[in-house]
C-alpha positions as CSV (number, residue, x, y, z in Angstrom):
1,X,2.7,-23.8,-5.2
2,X,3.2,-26.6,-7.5
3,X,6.1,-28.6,-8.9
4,X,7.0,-30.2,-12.0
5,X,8.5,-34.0,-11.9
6,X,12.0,-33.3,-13.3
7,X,13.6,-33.3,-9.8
8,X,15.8,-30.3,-10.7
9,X,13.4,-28.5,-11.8
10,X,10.9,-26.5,-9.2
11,X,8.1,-24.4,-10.8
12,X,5.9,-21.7,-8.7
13,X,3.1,-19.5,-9.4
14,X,2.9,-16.3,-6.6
15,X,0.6,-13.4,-7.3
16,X,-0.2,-14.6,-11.1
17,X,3.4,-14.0,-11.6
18,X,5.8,-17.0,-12.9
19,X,9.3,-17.8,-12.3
20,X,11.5,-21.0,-13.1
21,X,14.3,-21.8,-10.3
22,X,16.2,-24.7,-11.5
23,X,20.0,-26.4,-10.2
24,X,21.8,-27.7,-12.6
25,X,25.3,-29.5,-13.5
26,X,27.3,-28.4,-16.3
27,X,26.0,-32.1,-18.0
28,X,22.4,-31.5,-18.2
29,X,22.5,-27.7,-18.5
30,X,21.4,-27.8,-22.0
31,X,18.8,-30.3,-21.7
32,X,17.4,-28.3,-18.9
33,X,17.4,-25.3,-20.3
34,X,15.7,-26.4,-23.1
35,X,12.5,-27.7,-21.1
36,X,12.5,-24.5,-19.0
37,X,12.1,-22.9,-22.3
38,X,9.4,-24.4,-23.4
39,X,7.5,-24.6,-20.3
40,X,8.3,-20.8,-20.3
41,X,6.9,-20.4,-23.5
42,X,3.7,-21.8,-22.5
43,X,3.2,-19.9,-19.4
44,X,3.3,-16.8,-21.1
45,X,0.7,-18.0,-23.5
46,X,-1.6,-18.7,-20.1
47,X,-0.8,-15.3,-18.8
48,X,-1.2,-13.2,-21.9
49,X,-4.7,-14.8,-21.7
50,X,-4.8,-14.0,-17.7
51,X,-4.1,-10.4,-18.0
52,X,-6.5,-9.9,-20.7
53,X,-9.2,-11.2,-18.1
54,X,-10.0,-14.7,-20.0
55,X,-8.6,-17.0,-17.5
56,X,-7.2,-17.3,-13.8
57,X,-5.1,-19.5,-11.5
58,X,-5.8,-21.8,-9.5
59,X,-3.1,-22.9,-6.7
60,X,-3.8,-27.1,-7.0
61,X,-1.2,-29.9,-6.8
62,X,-0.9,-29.5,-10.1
63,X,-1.0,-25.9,-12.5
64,X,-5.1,-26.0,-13.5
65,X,-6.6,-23.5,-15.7
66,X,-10.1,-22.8,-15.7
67,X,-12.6,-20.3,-17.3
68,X,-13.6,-17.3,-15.7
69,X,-15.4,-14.6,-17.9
70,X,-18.2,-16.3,-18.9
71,X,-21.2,-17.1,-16.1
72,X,-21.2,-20.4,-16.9
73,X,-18.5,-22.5,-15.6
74,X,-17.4,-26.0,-17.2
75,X,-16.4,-29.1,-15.7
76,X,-13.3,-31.5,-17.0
77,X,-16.1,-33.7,-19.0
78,X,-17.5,-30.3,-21.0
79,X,-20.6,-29.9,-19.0
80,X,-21.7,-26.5,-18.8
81,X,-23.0,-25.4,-15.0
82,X,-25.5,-22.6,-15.8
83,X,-26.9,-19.9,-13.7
84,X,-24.3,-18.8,-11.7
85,X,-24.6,-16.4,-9.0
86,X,-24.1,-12.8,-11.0
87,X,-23.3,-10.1,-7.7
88,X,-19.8,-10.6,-7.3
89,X,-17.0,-8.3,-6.3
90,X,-18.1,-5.5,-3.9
91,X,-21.8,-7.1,-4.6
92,X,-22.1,-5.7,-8.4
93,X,-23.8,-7.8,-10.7
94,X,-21.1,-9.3,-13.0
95,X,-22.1,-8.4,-16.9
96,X,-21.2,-11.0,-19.4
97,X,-23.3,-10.5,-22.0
98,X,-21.7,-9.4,-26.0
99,X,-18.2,-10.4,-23.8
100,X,-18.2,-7.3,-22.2
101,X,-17.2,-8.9,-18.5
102,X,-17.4,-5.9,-16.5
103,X,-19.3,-4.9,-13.4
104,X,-21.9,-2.7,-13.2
105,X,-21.6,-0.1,-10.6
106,X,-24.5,1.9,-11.8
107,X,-23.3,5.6,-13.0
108,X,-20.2,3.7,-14.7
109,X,-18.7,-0.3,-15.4
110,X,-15.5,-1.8,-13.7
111,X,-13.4,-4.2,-15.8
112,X,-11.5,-6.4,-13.3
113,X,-9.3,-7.3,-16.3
114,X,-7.7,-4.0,-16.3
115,X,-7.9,-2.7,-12.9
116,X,-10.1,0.4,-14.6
117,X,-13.1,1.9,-15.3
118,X,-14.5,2.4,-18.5
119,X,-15.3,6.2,-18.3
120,X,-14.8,9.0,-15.9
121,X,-16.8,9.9,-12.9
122,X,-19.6,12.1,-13.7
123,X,-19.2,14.3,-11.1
124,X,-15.1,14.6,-11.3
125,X,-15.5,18.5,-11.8
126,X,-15.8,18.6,-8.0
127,X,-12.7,16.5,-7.0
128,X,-9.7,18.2,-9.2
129,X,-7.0,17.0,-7.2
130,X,-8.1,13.2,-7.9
131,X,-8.1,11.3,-11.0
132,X,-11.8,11.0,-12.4
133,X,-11.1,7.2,-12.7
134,X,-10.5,6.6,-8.9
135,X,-13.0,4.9,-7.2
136,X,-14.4,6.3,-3.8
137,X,-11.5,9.2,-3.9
138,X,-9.3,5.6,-3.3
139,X,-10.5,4.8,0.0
140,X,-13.1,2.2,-0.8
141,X,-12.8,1.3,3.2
142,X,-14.6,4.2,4.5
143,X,-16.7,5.6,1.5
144,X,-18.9,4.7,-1.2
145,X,-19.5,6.3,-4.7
146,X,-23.3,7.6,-4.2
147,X,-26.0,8.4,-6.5
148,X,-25.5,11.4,-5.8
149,X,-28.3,13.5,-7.2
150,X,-31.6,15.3,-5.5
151,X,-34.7,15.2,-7.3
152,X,-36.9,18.2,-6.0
153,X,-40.9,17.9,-6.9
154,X,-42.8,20.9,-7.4
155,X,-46.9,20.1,-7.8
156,X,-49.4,22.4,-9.5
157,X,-52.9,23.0,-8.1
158,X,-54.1,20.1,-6.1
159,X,-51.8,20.0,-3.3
160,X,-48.6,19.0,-2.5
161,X,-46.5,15.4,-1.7
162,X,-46.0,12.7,-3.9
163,X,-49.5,11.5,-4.1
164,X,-50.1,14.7,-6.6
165,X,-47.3,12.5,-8.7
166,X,-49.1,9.6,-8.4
167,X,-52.4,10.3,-9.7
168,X,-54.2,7.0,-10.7
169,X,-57.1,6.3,-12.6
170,X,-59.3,4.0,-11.3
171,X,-60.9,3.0,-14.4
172,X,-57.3,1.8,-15.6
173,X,-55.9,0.6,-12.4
174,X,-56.9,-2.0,-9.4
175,X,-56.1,-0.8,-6.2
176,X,-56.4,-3.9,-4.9
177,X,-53.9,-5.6,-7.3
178,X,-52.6,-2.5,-8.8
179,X,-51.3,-3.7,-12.3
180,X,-51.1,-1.1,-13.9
181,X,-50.1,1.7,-11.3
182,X,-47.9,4.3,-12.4
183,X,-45.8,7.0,-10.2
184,X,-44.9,9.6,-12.5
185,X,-42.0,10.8,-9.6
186,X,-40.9,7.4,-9.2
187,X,-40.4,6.9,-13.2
188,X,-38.1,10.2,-13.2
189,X,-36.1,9.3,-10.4
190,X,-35.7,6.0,-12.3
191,X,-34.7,8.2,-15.3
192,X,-31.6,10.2,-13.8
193,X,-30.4,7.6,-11.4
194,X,-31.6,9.1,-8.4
195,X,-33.8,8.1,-5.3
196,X,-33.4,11.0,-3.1
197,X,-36.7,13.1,-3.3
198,X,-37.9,16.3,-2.1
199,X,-41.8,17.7,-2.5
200,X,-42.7,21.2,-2.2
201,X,-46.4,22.6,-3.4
202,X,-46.6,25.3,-5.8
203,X,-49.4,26.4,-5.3
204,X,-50.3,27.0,-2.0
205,X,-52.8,30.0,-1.5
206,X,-56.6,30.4,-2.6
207,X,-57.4,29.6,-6.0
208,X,-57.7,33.6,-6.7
209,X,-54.5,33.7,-5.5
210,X,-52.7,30.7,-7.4
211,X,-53.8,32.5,-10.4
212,X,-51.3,35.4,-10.4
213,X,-47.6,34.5,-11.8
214,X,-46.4,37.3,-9.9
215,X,-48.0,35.6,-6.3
216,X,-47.0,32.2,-7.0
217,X,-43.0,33.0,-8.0
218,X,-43.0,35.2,-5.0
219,X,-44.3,32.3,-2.9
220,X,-41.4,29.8,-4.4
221,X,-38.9,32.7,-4.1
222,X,-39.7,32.7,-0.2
223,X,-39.9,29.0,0.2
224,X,-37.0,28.3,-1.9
225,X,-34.7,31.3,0.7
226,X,-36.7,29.4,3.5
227,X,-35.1,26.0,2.3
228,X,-31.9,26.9,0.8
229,X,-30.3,26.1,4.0
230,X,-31.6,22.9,5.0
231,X,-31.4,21.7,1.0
232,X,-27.7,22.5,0.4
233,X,-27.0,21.3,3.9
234,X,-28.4,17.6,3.1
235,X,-26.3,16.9,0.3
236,X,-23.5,14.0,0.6
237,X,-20.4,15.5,0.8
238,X,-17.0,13.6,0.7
239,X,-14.4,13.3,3.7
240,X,-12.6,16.6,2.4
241,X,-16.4,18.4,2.9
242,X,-16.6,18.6,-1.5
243,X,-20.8,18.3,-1.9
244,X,-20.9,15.3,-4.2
245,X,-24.2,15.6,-5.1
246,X,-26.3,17.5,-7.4
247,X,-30.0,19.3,-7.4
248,X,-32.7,18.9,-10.3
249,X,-35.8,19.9,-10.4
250,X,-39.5,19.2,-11.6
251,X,-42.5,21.5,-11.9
252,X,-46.0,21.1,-13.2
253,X,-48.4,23.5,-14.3
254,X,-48.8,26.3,-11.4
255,X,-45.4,24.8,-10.0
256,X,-43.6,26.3,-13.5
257,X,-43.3,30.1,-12.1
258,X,-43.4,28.8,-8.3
259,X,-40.3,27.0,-9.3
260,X,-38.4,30.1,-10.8
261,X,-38.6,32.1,-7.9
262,X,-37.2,28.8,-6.2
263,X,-34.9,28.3,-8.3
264,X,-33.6,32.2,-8.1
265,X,-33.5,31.7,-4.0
266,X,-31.3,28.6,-4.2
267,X,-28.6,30.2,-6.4
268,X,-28.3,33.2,-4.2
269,X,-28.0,31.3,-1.2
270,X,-25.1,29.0,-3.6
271,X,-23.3,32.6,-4.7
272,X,-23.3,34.1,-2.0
273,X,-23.0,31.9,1.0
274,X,-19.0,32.2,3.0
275,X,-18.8,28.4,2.3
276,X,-16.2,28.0,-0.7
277,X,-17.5,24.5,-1.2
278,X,-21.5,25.5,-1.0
279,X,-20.6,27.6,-3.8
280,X,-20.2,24.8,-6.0
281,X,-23.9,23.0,-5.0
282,X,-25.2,22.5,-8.5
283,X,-28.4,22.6,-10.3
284,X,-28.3,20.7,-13.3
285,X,-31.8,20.0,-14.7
286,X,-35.0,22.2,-14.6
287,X,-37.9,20.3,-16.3
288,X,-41.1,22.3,-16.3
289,X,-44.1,19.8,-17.7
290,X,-46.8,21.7,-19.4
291,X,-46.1,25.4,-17.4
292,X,-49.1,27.1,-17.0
293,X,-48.2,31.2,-17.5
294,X,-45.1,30.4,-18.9
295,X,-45.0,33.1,-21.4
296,X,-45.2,35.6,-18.7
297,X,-41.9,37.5,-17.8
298,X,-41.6,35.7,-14.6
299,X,-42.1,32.0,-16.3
300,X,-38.5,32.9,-18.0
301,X,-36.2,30.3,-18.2
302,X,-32.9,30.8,-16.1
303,X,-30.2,31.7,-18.2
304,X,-27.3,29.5,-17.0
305,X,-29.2,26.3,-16.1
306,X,-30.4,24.3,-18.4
307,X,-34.1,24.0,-18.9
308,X,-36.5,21.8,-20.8
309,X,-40.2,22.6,-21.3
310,X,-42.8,19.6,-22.2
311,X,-46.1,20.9,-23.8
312,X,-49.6,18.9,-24.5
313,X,-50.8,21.5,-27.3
314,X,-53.6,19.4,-28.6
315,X,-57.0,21.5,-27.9
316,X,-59.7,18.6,-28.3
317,X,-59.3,17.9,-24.8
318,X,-61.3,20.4,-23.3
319,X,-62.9,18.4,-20.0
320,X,-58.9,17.7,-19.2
321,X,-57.6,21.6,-20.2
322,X,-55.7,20.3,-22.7
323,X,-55.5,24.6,-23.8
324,X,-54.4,25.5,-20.3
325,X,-50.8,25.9,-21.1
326,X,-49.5,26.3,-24.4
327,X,-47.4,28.6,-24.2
328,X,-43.5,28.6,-24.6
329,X,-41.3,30.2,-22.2
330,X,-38.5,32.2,-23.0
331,X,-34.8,30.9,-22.7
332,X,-35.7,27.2,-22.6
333,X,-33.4,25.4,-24.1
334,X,-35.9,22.7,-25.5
335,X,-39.4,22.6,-25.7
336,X,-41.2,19.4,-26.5
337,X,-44.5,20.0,-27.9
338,X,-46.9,16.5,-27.7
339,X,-49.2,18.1,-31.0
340,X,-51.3,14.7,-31.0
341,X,-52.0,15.3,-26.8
342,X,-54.4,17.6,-25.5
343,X,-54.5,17.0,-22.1
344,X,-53.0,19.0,-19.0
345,X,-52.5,16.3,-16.7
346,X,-49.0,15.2,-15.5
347,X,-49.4,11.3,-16.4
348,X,-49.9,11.9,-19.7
349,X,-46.4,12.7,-20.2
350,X,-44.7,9.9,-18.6
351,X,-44.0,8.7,-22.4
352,X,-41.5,12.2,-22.1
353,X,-39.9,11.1,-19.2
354,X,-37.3,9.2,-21.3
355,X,-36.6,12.7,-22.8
356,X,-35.0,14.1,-19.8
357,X,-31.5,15.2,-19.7
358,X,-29.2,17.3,-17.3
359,X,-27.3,20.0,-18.6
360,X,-23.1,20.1,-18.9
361,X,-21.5,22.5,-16.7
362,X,-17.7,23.5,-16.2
363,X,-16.1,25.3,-13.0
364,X,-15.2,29.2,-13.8
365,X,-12.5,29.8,-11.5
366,X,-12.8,33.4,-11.8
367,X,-15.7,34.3,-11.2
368,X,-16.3,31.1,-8.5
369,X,-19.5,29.9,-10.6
370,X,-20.2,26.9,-12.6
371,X,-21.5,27.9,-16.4
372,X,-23.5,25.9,-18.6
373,X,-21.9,24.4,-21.4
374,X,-25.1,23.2,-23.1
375,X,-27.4,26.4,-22.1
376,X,-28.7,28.8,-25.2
């Protein structure tokens, strides 16, 4: 609280709201009146600026404005205090750069000016009795707004685990100093906002028997039934038991067709499991990079998610079977085709990595399913 020298006149600041609480005589009514007025006047200049975020209050023997939006902070004399400590409210680095002075909560930004977020949760379709600008469901005490994605791996020939997605050269990188060192896996979880990883191998038999499309999706159709469980059961749900997470999935090579019979096992178990709330698990993203047999019938794209397919076609690169897979598999709905690269190996796409992108999906009550929006 602070107060103003006219001895009649008492001014307090509570909650950033104002209010003037005066005694007067009938003498000096005017006169009064005439200063509360202006002072009046000036306080709503100060909290116009306040509620649009460009100043606050301080509560000091006498009324003190200071600067608040910029991460710099200025003393009485004009000196500027640089370098301010950025992770602020709720630890989320405070971003004043092009004014914007909002904090960055990852998936979305928070302006503390307005009490509001800039855009809607991405994954509101699975909370429709909550506004998809609520934070945490609006218990910020006892939950947190995840990631909430899974990133599932599927290798080609050369066994499994996330060495396969790590494969590096060591004519281009130090293992002692490593500067170089790239982790293909690492890079796509970086991508789509997600650090939750699963690895399976897709090609697991002989050699002879990795060879036959028919073999290898029967083997990710069994894994993916022998799974289905344990993968829908590990995703985050909220305190209401709505799964707040999502599935996408990776392939290379051999892992292409492995990963449709996966695939084909995980929605099954979705569609057809008592659970009303597994039945909305969701995959959005299948990426299959350089497929080999994808123009067979069982390389076929899934119909209702939404698939990309990313192909070296380049043939010059025969030592690194840069003609292994070139062919396009049906119902993908987009193929990138590198024409200038020839070779089949996975870190020579890590340049398409940027190109990933999950599909759009709405709920279809009816038929309890979600559809693709953005599927061919």
């Amino acid at each position: 609280m602070c107060f103003c020298t006219d001895k009649n006149l008492f001014f307090s600041i509570e909650r950033k709201i104002a209010r003037c609480v005066f005694v007067y005589t009938e003498t000096d009514f005017f006169q009064l009146k005439e200063k509360i007025d202006l002072l009046k006047n000036q306080l709503k200049k100060k909290l116009n600026l306040l509620l649009m975020g460009c100043l606050k209050l301080t509560y000091e023997p006498v009324l003190k404005v200071i600067a608040h939006t910029s991460n710099t902070a200025r003393s009485r004399e004009g000196k500027i205090d640089a370098g301010l400590y950025k992770y602020k409210y709720n630890g989320k680095e405070y971003q004043d750069e092009l004014g914007l002075n909002m904090y960055d909560y990852g998936a979305r930004n928070y302006d503390p000016a307005i009490g509001r977020w800039g855009a809607t949760d991405n994954k509101a379709e699975f909370y429709f009795a909550n506004s998809p600008y609520v934070y945490a469901l609006n218990t910020p005490t006892n939950a947190i707004d995840p990631d909430g994605n899974l990133v599932i791996f599927i290798n080609g020939l050369g066994g499994g685990g996330a060495n396969y997605w790590r494969n590096y050269d060591t004519t281009k990188d130090n293992w002692l100093s490593q500067p170089n060192k790239v982790a293909f896996d690492l890079r796509v979880s970086d991508r789509l906002n997600d650090q939750n990883r699963r690895y399976y191998d897709g090609s697991p038999g002989t050699l002879l028997h990795n060879l036959s499309s028919s073999n290898r999706y029967s083997d990710g159709y069994a894994k993916g039934k022998a799974e289905a469980a344990a993968i829908i059961g590990s995703l985050a749900r909220d305190p209401q038991g709505n799964i707040t997470e999502t599935i996408k999935i990776i392939t290379h090579s051999m892992g292409g067709v492995y990963g449709k019979g996966f695939v084909k096992a995980l929605k099954e178990y979705i569609k057809n499991s008592k659970d009303p709330q597994v039945r909305k698990a969701l995959i959005t993203l299948v990426a299959d990079f350089d497929p080999f047999q994808a123009g067979s019938k069982l390389g076929k794209a899934d119909s209702n998610t939404y698939t990309q397919q990313f192909i070296n076609e380049g043939w010059s690169d025969l030592l690194n079977a840069g003609w292994l897979a070139n062919q396009e598999q049906e119902g993908a709905d987009e193929i990138i085709n590198n024409k200038k690269k020839s070779s089949h190996f996975i870190e020579t796409f890590v340049d398409n990595i940027s190109n990933l992108q999950e599909g759009t999906y709405t709920w279809d009550k009816d038929k309890e399913e979600w559809i693709c929006t953005t599927c061919n």
